[in-house]
Every structure is written in structure tokens, then in C-alpha cells.
C-alpha positions in Angstrom: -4.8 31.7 -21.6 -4.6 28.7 -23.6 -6.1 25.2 -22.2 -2.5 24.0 -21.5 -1.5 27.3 -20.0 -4.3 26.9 -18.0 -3.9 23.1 -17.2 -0.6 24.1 -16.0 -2.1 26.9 -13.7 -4.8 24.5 -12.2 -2.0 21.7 -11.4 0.1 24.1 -9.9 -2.5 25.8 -7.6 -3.8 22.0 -6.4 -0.1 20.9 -5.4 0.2 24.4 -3.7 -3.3 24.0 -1.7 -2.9 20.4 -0.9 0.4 21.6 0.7 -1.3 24.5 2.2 -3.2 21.6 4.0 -7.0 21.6 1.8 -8.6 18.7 1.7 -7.4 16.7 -1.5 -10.8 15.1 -2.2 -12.2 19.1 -2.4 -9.1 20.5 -3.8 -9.1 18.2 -7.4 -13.0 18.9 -7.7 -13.2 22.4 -7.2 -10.3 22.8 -9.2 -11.6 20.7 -12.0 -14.7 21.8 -12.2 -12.9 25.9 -12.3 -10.8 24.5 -15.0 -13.8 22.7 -17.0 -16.0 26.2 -17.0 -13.1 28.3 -17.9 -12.2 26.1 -20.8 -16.0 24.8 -22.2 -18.1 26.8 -20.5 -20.2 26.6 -17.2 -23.0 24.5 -18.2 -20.9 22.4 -20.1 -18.6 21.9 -16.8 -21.4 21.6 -14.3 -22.9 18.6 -16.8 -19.7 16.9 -17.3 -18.9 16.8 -12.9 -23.0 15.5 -12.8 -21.8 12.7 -15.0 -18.7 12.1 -13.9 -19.9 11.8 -10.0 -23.3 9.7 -11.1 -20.9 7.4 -13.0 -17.9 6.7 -10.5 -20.9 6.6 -7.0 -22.7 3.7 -8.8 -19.5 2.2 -10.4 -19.5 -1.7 -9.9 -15.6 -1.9 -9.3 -15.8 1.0 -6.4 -17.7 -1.9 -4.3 -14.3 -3.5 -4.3 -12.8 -0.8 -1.9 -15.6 -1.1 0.7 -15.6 -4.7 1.2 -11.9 -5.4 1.9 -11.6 -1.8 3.8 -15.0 -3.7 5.9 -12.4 -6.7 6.0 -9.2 -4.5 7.1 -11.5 -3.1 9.5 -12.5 -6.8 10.9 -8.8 -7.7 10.9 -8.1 -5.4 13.0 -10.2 -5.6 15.8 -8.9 -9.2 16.3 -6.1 -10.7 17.6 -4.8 -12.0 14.0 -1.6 -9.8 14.3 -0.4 -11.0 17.4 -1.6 -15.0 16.4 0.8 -14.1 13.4 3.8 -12.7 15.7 3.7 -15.7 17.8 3.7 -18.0 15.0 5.9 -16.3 13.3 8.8 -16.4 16.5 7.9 -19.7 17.3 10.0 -20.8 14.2 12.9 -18.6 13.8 13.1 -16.7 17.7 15.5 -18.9 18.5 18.1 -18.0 16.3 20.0 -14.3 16.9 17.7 -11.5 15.2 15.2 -13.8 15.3 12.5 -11.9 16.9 12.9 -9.6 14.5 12.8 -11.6 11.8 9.4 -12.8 13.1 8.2 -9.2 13.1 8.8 -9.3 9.2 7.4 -12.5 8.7 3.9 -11.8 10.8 3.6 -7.9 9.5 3.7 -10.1 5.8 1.1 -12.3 7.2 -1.0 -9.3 8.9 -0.9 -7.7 5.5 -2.5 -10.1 3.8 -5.7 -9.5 5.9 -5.0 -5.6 6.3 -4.3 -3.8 3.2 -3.1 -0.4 4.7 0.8 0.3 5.4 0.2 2.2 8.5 -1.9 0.1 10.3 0.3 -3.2 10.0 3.2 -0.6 11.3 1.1 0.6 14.6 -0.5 -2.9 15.2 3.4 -4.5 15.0 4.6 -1.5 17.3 2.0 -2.5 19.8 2.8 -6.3 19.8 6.5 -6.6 18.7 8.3 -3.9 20.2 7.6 -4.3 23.4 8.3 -8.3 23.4 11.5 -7.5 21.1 12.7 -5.0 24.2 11.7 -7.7 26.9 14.5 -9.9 25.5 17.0 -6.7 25.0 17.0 -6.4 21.5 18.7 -3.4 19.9 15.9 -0.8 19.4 17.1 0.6 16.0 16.6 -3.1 15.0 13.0 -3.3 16.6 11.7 0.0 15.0 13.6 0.0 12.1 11.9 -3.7 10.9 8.5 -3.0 12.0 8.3 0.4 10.0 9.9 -1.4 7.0 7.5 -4.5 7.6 4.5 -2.1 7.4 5.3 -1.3 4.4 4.4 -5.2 3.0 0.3 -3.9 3.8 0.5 -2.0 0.7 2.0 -4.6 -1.6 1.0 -7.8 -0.4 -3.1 -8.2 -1.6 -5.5 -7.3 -0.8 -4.0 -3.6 -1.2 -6.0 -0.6 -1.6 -3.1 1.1 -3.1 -3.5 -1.4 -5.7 -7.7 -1.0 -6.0 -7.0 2.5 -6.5 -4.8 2.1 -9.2 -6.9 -0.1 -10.9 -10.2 2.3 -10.7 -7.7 5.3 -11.6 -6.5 3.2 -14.6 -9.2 0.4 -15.7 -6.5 -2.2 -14.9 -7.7 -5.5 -13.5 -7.5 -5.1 -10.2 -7.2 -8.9 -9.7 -4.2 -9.0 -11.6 -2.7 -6.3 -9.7 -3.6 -8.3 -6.5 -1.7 -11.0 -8.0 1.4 -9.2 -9.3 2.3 -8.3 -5.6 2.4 -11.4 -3.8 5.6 -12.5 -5.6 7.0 -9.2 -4.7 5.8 -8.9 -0.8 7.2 -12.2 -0.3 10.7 -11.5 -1.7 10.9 -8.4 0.2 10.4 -10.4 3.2 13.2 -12.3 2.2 15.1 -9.2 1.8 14.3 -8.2 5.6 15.7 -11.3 6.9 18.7 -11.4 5.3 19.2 -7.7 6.2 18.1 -8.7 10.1 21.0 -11.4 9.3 23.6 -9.6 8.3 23.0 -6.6 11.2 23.4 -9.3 13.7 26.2 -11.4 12.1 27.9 -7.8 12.3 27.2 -6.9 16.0 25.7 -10.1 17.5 24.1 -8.4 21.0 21.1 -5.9 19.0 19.4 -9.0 18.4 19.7 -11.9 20.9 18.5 -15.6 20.3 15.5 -16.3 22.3 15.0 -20.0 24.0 14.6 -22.6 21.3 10.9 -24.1 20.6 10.4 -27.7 20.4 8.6 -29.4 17.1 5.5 -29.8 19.1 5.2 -26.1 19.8 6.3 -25.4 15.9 3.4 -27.0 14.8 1.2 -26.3 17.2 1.6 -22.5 16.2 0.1 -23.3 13.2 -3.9 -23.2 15.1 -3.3 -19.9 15.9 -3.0 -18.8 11.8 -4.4 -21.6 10.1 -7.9 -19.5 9.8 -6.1 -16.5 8.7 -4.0 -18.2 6.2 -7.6 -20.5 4.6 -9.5 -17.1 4.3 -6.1 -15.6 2.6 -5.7 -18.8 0.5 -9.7 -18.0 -0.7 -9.5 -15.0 -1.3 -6.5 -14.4 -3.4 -6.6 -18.3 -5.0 -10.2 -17.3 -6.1 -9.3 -14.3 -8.2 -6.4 -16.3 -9.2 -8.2 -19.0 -10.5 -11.0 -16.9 -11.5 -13.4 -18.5 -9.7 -15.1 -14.9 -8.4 -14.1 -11.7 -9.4 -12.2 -9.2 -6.5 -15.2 -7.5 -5.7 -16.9 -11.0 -4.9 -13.5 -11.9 -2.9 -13.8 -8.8 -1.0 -17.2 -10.4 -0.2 -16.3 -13.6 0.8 -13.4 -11.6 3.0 -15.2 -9.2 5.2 -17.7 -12.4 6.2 -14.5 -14.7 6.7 -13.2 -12.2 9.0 -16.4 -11.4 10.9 -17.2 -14.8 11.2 -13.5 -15.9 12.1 -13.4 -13.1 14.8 -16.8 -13.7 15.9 -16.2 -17.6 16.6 -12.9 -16.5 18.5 -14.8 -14.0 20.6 -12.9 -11.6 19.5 -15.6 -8.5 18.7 -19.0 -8.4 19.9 -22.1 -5.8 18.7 -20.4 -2.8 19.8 -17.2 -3.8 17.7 -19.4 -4.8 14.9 -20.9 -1.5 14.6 -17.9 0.5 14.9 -16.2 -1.5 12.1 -19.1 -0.4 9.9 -18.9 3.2 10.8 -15.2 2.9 10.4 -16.0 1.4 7.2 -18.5 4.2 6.1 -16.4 6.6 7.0 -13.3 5.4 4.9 -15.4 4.3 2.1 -16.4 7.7 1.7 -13.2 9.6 2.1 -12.1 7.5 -1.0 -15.1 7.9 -3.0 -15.0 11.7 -2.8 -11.1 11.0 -3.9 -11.9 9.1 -6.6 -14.8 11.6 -7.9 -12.1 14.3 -7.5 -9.6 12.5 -9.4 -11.4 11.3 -12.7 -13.1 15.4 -12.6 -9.7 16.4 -12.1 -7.7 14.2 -14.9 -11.3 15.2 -17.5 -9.7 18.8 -16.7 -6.5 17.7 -17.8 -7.7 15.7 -20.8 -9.1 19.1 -21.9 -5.9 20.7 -21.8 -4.2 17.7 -23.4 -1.4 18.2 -20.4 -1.3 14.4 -20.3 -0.3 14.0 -23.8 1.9 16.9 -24.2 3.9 16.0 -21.4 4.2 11.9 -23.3 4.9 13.6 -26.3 7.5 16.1 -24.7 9.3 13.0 -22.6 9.4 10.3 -25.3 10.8 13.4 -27.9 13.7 13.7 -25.7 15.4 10.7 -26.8 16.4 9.4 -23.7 16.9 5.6 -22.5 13.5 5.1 -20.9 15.6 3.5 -17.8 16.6 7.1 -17.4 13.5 8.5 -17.3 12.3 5.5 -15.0 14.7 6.9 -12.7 13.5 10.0 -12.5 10.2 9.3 -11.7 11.7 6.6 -9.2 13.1 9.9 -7.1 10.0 11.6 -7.8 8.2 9.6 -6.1 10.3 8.9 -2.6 10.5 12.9 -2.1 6.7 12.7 -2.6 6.0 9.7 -0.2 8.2 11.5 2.6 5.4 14.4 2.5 2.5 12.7 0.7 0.2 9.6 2.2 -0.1 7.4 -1.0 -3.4 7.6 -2.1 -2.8 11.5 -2.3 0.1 10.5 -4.5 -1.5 8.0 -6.9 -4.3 11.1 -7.6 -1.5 13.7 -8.1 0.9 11.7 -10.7 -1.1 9.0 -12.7 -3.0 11.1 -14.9 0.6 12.5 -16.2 2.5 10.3 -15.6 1.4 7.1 -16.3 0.2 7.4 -19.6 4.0 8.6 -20.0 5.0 5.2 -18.8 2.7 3.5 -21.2 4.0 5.5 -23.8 7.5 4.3 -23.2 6.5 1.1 -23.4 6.3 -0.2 -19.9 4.3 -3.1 -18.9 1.3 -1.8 -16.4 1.2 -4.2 -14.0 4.8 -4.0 -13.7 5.0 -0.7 -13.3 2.1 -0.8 -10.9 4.2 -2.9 -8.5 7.0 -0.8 -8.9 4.7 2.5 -8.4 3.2 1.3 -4.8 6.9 -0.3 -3.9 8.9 3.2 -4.5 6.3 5.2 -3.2 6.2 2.7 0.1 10.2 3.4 0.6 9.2 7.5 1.1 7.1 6.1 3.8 9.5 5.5 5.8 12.7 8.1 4.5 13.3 10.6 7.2 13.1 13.5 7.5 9.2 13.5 6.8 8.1 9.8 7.1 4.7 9.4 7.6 5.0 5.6 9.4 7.8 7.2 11.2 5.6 9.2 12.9 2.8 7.0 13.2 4.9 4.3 15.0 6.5 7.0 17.2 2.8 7.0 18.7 2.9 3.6 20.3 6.8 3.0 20.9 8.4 5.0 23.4 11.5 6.1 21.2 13.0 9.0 20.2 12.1 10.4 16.5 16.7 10.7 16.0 16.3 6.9 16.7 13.9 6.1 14.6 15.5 7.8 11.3 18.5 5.8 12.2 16.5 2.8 12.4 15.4 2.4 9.0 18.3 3.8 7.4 19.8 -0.2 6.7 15.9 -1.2 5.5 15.6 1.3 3.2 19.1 0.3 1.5 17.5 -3.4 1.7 14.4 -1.9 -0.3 16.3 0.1 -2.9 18.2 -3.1 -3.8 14.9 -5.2 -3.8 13.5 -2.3 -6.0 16.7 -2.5 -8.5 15.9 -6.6 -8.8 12.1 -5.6 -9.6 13.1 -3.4 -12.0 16.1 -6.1 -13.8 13.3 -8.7 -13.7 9.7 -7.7 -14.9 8.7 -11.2 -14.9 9.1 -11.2 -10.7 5.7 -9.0 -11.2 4.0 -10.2 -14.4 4.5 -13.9 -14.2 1.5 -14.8 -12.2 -0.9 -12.3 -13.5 -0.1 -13.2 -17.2 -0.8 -17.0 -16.0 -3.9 -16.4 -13.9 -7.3 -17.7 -15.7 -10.1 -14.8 -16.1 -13.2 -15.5 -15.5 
């Protein structure tokens, strides 16, 4: 067999195993390291994985992952996403869908201190639903916003969707940080209005709750302000290049222990548990991200990765087309796949692809994470589906419906993403670097 005849074998094994249920982390580095000896040689292979595994375990940019999944972990062992719900309602519950609206606004606010899709989905089903089903809203409405709003923890920073791309890629992942708050925050502009028009269409799924004075606006603001500072450091000090993300993660995961521990919110027990948590996550993604750069070395040495830019760019179509493609690629993969298996499986084909079509990165980085976001939640296999059917007590046939308006809100949010690159780019191409 030829390298690329081989290349192709390996890749079509580790799509078959991974959906036979084998452990992705284990799957890309045996696989690797099989395709390595058979193409170089065993000693060869066995030095090249040694290498590889030294060089990505004492990486400097891996610290990155650790610190804000120590901060996600902090987050959530707080009371920061119900602070945000009840901020969030005390401003717009009053007005019909307005509840709901203040589940989108407080799972964008949530995210910014979480990071991970599914958890702002389960920690929104816990608080939201059951205060959205006190005042009779519409349960479609009230499922169907908080599995789209979960989707905002893997866009809006800080977004280990994003530090993965960024190790997988050797893109700054400040300025993919950066490129997503534009994005996250126009996408939960796009919920609202969608919340707007449901309820301008059949008034009773989402009645107005009694109105809030001034006082008790702006008082709501002492229950987020500490959330929103820390938020405002972190990101506005990678912006301005004051500290680099790995610093920021830093500076997070002690903002968020001291925030919670001055609130009472976690004592030695929780403390403790966030760092096994912590340990535990940290090493699932290490072992993915040693598995990954053994695997894509395997597919360097079969030049898969360049035959496959070559073949695509040869064909002569508009790259929009093949943009399009990919775009469906990816939602059938995010029904089945959770995204961080994703990223491993198509960056080291198809991204240099992208590059050689002349996308810009970060832009295609944002769109990447947003696609793959909207499988998250597209029936019949979505994964946040089934982890919000966990904490709400609705059936699965209602939940598919649910999201069925959201995910026509996300495909037109993806379409303006796409017709304006600048949505993405402008504040990364502005930030200073340190």
C-alpha cells in the first residue's frame, strides 16, 4: 500500500472505531502510531510519538485549558447563573416572552464565565425552566431557548472550543477569544427577536410577568456586577494585551474562587472537588490533544492533507460552494459528535483546505465552532437535547420541536457571519499584542 492508500485506511478505521464507541483520545494514538511504523518504520514511529507527547505535556499554551476549565469549574459551583437569570428578567420579564428572553440574555452572561455549551444548557434547565413554567409559559419556548442559549458557552470567551483550535492550529488563541464576542452577542440578539416574533404570533406561550420598578432594575445589577468586572479583566486584558490568555485564565480561576468564596458559595469540600474535576478534564484533553498532533504527523506522512487541498482547489469551484459543503458536514457531524471530537476529526484536512482557498482563520474559526454548535442541538441525535432532557421533565417529541424555530434563527445568524467577515475579524485585527 502506498502512504496515502494507507492514510486513507487509518482515517477510515478511526471514524469507524470512534463510532463503534473507542475512546477518541486512544483511537488517534494508536492509530497514529500503527500508521507511523507501517510507513517509516517502528523505531522511527515510537521516537516520533516520544516527541510528540514530551512536546505537547510541557507545552506552555496547554496551561491555558486548565486554568479557565479550573474557572468553569468555580463558576459552576456558584450561584452566578441564577444571579444572571434574575438580572437578566428583572429588565425585560415584563414584556410578553420576556422570561425567555432573559434565559438568552443570562445563558450569554453564564457563558462568559463557563466555556462549555452543555453545561450553560443543564445549569439554565435547572433555573429557567422551572420559573418559565411557574408563569405558564409555552414549554417548546422554554426548552427550545435554553438549548439554543447553551450554545452561546462555546462562542462567547472564554471557550475551550476555541483553545482547542488554537493549540490544534498555532492560532492566537486571544484573538480567537476576541473574534467571538461580537458574534455571541448578535446571536443573542437573534434569540430575542426570534422570542419576539413567536409571541407577537401566538401571544399566550410566553406571558408578561409583573413589571419591575427602576429601583429594582438597578439594584439587579449587585447580583452580576462581580461576574461582569472579572469578565471585563479577563477578556479586556488579552484585548489590550496587557497578559497573555494563559495569564487571564490565571487571573480567572482566582477571581472566581475568591468571588465565590466571599459569597459563601463553596467551602473546602467544593474547593477540592473543583480541582479533581479540573484534573480530571484537564487530562481527558491532553490525551486528546497528544492523540491529535500523533494522529495529523500520520497524516502529514501520507500527505492526505495536501492531496485533499490540492484535489478541492483543482475542482474549480466558487469557494462559497465548497464552504457550503463543509457547512453541512459539519451539522450531521455535531448531531452524533461532541465538538472537541469534531475539531480532532476534520482540522487536519480540512482546514488547511480552507486556508488554501483563501479564508481568513479567525473567521472561519468562528464560523467552525458556530456551525458545529447548530448540530448540537438538530434532532434527531442532539447531544444538548439529551442533556437538557435530564433536568426538565419534557418529552424528547417536544424538545425536537422546540428548537426547530432557533435553529432557523442560527442558520440565518450563520448566513450574516458568512456575508460579513468583518463581524468576526474586526476586533482581533484591532487588538494590541503584547
Amino acid at each position: 500500500m502506498s502512504p496515502t492508500e494507507v492514510g486513507l485506511a487509518g482515517f477510515g478505521l478511526m471514524l469507524l472505531l470512534i463510532l463503534l464507541g473507542v475512546n477518541v483520545a486512544f483511537c488517534l494514538i494508536a492509530l497514529g502510531f500503527i500508521g507511523l511504523a507501517m510507513i517509516i518504520g517502528l523505531e522511527p514511529a515510537l521516537s516520533s510519538v516520544a516527541i510528540i507527547s514530551f512536546e505537547r505535556a510541557t507545552a506552555y499554551e496547554f496551561a491555558v485549558a486548565p486554568l479557565f476549565l479550573l474557572m468553569s469549574a468555580f463558576v459552576s459551583r456558584s450561584d452566578i447563573g441564577k444571579e444572571a437569570y434574575e438580572w437578566a428578567r428583572a429588565w425585560v420579564g415584563q414584556y410578553r416572552g420576556g422570561l425567555a428572553m432573559a434565559t438568552s440574555g443570562a445563558c450569554g452572561l453564564f457563558a462568559a464565565c463557563c466555556g462549555s455549551s452543555l453545561a450553560s444548557a443543564v445549569a439554565m434547565g435547572r433555573i429557567a425552566y422551572p420559573e418559565m413554567k411557574r408563569h405558564n409559559y409555552d414549554s417548546r419556548l422554554s426548552t427550545g431557548i435554553i438549548a439554543a442559549g447553551g450554545t452561546l458557552g462555546i462562542l462567547i470567551p472564554p471557550s475551550m472550543g476555541f483553545i482547542l483550535i488554537g493549540i490544534l492550529t498555532q492560532m492566537s488563541i486571544g484573538k480567537l477569544f476576541i473574534a467571538g464576542i461580537i458574534p455571541g452577542i448578535i446571536c443573542v440578539g437573534f434569540y430575542i427577536v426570534t422570542i419576539y416574533i413567536m409571541c407577537k404570533i401566538s401571544p399566550s406561550i410566553g406571558p408578561a410577568s409583573p413589571r419591575t420598578t427602576w429601583k429594582q432594575k438597578v439594584g439587579s445589577f449587585r447580583l452580576t456586577w462581580p461576574v461582569l468586572a472579572l469578565f471585563l479583566l479577563v477578556i479586556g486584558g488579552i484585548y489590550g494585551g496587557v497578559f497573555t490568555p494563559t495569564e487571564a485564565g490565571g487571573i480567572g480561576a482566582f477571581g472566581a474562587l475568591v468571588i465565590s468564596l466571599v459569597r459563601r458559595q463553596i467551602d473546602k469540600t467544593g474547593i477540592w472537588e473543583c480541582l479533581l474535576d479540573t484534573a480530571k478534564m484537564s487530562a481527558m484533553m491532553m490525551a486528546l490533544i497528544i492523540g491529535a498532533f500523533i494522529f495529523n504527523q500520520f497524516l502529514a506522512v501520507t500527505r492526505i492533507p495536501f492531496v485533499a487541498s490540492e484535489w478541492v482547489t483543482g475542482l474549480g469551484l466558487n469557494r462559497y460552494y465548497i464552504l457550503i459543503i463543509i457547512i453541512f458536514l459539519y451539522l450531521i457531524l455535531g448531531m452524533i459528535f461532541d465538538i472537541y471530537a469534531i475539531l480532532i476529526l476534520t482540522l487536519p484536512i480540512i482546514f488547511p483546505t480552507m486556508m488554501a482557498l483563501g479564508f481568513n482563520p479567525i473567521w472561519y474559526a468562528v464560523i467552525m465552532v458556530r456551525v458545529i454548535e447548530v448540530g448540537l442541538i438538530s434532532p434527531p441525535f442532539g447531544i444538548n437535547l439529551f442533556g437538557l432532557a435530564g433536568v426538565v421533565d419534557v418529552p424528547m417529541g417536544t424538545l425536537y420541536r422546540s428548537v426547530v424555530p432557533f435553529i432557523i434563527s442560527d442558520i440565518l445568524n450563520i448566513a450574516l457571519l458568512i456575508a460579513v467577515p468583518s463581524l468576526s475579524t474586526f476586533l482581533p485585527e484591532i487588538m494590541l499584542s503584547r
